[in-house]
N, C-alpha and C positions, 0 to 999 in steps of 0.2 A: 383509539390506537393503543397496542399492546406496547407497555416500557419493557428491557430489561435490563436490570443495573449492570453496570461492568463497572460498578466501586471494587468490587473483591476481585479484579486480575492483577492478577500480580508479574505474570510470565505470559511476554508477544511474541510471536513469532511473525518478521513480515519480509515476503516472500515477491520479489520484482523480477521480471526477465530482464531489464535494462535500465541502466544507470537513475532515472529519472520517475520509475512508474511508481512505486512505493511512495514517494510526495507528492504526485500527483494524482493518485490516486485515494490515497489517507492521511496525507499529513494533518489535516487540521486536526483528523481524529486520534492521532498518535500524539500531535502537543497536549491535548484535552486529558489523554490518559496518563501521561508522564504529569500533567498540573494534578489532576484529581487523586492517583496513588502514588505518594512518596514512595520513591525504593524500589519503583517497579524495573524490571529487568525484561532487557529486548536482546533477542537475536536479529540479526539485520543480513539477509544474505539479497544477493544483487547476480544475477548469472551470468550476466554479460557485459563487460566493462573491460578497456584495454586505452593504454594512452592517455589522453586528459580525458576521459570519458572516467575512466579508472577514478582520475584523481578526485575528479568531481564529485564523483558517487560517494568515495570515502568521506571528503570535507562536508557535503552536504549531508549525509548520515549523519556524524557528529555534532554539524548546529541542530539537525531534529534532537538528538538523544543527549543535550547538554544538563537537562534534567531527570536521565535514566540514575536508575541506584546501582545498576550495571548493564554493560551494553556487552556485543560481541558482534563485530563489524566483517563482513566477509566481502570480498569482492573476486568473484568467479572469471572467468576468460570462455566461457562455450558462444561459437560462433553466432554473431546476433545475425537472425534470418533464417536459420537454419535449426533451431530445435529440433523437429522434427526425425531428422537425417540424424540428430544426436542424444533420441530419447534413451536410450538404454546408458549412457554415461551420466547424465543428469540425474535419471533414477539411480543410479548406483551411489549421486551425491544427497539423496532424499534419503536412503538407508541409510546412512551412514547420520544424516543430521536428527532423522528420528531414536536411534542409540543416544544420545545425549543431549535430547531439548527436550521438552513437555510440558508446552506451553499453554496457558490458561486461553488463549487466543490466538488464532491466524489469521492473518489478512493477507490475503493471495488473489491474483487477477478474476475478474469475470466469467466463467465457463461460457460464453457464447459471444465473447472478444473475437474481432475476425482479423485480430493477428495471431497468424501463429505461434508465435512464440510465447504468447501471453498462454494461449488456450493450455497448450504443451506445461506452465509452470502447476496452470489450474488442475488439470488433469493428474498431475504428479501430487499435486498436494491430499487430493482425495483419495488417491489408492495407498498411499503411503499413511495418512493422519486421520483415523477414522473414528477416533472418540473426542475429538476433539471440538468446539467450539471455531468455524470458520465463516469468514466474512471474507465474501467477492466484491472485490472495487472497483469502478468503473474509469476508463481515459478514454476523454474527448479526442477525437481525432476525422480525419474526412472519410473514413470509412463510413460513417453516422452510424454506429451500432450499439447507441446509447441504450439501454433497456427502460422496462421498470423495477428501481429498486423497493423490496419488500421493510427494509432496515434501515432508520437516519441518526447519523447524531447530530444533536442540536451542537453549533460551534457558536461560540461567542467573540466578540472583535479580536480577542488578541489571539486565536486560533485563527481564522480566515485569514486574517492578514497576516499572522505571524509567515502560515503556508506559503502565500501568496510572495511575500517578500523575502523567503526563503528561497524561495525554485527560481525567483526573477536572480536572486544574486549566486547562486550556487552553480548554476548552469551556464554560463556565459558559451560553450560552445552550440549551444541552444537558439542564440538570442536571434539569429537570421531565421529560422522557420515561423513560419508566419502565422503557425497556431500557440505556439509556445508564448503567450503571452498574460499579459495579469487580468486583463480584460477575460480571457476565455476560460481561466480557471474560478472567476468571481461570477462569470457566468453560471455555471453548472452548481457551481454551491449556491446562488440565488434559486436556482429553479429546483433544487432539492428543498431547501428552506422552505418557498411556497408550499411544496407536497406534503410537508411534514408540517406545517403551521409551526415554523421554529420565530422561536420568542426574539432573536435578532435579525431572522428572515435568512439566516445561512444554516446550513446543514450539507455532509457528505452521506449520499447514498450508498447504499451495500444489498448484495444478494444475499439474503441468509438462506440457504436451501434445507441444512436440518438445526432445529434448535431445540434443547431440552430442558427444562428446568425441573 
């Protein structure tokens, strides 16, 4: 299996249609990178958040990025469900975030997520960020439209669990849905870990579609 190091990132950019998908999609892999480069700087933008959904997103950005060497926290209001209906305003906020980010890394939804809104962020991120190094993340949900990821990172305990007990305490307007649980996200990093023969049996998968070194 091909490694490649992501020692030398310096600059993330990570990219969620909704209050929660960016943790649960890459958290373990964004504590691992905040632990492995001191100093590293993330942009954190979230496109749909209003209310406690809002509050959440912000509070829980910040327990992720408590070891960024600088962060920049955005929390956007475009109607969640409705992307689609509102791609040309979103695009107009991907110009405008590519004028003054340039980021050594993206981590942005799955291109064949059969939520809309996710496809819609995925979609923007590739017409917009095209030298860029990106990594597609995958959310469990009853859709079942888990793929196979080409790209793992191995997490070690205090990554999984850090994740794991981040999104169980961060999201409390969450806690009634019956997939949002710590069982189902320890799930999915067990069964990436097996694919990847990772050395503590956890691992987050990713779609890398182009990679260059």
């Amino acid at each position: 299996m091909a490694i490649i190091n992501l020692d030398q990132v310096k600059h993330v950019l990570c990219l969620g249609a909704h209050s929660d998908d960016i943790e649960i999609g890459a958290g373990g892999t964004i504590l691992k990178l905040l632990e492995k480069n001191p100093g590293i700087a993330v942009h954190w933008s979230v496109f749909s958040g209003k209310g406690d959904r809002a509050s959440e997103a912000r509070d829980s950005a910040e327990m992720f990025l408590k070891n960024a060497g600088a962060s920049t926290i955005e929390i956007l209001d475009f109607r969640d469900g409705f992307f689609p209906s509102e791609t040309a305003n979103i695009k107009t906020h991907f110009e405008a975030l590519k004028n003054h980010v340039d980021p050594d890394l993206i981590l942005t939804h799955y291109r064949d997520d059969l939520h809309q809104d996710h496809r819609v962020i995925c979609e923007l991120t590739w017409n917009t960020f095209r030298r860029h190094l990106v990594l597609e993340y995958e959310i469990p949900k009853w859709d079942g439209d888990l793929g196979n990821p080409n790209f793992f990172v191995h997490l070690e305990q205090a990554h999984y669990e850090g994740k794991t007990s981040r999104l169980m305490s961060g999201f409390p307007s969450q806690a009634d849905k019956h997939w949002f649980s710590e069982e189902t996200f320890m799930a999915i990093m067990r069964i990436r870990g097996l694919e990847c023969n990772a050395p503590s049996h956890y691992a987050e998968g990713f779609y890398a579609r182009k990679v260059s070194w």
